[in-house]
C-alpha positions in Angstrom: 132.2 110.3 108.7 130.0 110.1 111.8 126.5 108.4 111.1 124.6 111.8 111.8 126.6 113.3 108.4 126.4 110.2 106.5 122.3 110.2 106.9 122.1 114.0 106.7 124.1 113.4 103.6 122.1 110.9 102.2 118.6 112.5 103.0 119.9 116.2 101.2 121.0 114.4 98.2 117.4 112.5 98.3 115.5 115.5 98.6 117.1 117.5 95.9 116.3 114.6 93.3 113.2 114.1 95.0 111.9 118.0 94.9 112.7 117.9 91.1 109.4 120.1 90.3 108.2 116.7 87.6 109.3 114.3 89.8 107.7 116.4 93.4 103.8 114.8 93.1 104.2 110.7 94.3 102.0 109.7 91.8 104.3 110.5 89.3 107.6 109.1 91.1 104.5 105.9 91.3 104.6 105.8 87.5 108.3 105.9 86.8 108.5 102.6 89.4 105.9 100.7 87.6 107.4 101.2 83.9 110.7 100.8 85.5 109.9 97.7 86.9 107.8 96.3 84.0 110.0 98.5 81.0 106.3 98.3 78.7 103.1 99.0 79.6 99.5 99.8 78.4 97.9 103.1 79.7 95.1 100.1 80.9 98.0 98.7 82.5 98.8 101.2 84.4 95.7 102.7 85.9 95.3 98.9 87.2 98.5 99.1 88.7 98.7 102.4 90.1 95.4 103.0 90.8 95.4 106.2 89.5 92.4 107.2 87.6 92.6 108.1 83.7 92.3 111.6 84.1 94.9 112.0 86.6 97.5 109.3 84.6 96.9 111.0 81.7 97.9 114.5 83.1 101.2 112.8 84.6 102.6 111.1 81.7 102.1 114.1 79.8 104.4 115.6 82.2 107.2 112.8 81.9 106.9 112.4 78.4 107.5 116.3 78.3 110.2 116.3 80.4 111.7 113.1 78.6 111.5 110.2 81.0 108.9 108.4 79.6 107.6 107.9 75.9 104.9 106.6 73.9 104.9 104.0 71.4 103.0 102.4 68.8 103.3 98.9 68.9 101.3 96.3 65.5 99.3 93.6 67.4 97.5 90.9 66.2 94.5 92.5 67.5 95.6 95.3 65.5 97.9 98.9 66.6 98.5 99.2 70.7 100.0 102.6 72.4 102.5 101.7 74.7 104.5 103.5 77.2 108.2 103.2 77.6 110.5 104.1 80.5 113.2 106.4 78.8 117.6 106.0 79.7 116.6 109.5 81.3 113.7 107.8 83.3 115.8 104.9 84.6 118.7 107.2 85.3 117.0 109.2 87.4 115.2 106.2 89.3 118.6 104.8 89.7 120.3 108.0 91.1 117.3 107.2 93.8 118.0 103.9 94.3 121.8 104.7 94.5 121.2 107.3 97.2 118.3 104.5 99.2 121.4 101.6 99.3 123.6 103.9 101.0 121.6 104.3 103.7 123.3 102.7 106.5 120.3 100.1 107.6 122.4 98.5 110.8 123.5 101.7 111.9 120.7 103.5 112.0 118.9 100.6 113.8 121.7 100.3 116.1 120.8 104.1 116.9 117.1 104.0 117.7 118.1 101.5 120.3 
């Protein structure tokens, strides 16, 4: 396969995961990243990390808990009950189909091209 069809291959395949109406706004795509990365984290947690505002975070895990790539948990602290959010096997499943299609990208290739 000729470098033009392997990258038109690879970009089709993106977009159709990517233009997944929960997955379409970046802030949410943001969100999946950060729990996948970090597997637990405090709704403090992640406004500090992602910089997205309460209002707005709030709204977007809504979403991904809905659609079943996030959820929330109730953890017993010391300093007594703390809601965590979880990445779900949905939620890293679908980050990893992205991450699949982003290795295949042919990196020397493409540079080789521009030149």
């Amino acid at each position: 396969m000729n470098l033009e069809n392997e990258v038109n291959n690879i970009v089709r395949e993106l977009r159709d995961i990517l233009l997944d109406k929960t997955i379409v706004n970046i802030q949410r795509l943001l969100i999946l990243i950060a729990l996948y990365l970090s597997k637990r984290l405090s709704f403090k947690e992640l406004v500090k990390i992602t910089g997205i505002d309460k209002g707005r975070l709030e709204y977007h895990l809504n979403i991904l808990i809905k659609e079943g790539l996030l959820q929330r948990k109730n953890y017993i602290t010391l300093t007594g009950p703390r809601v965590y959010l979880e990445i779900t096997s949905k939620g890293e499943e679908y980050l990893e189909k992205i991450i699949v299609y982003l290795k295949k990208i042919p990196l020397k290739e493409v540079e080789e091209n521009r030149n």
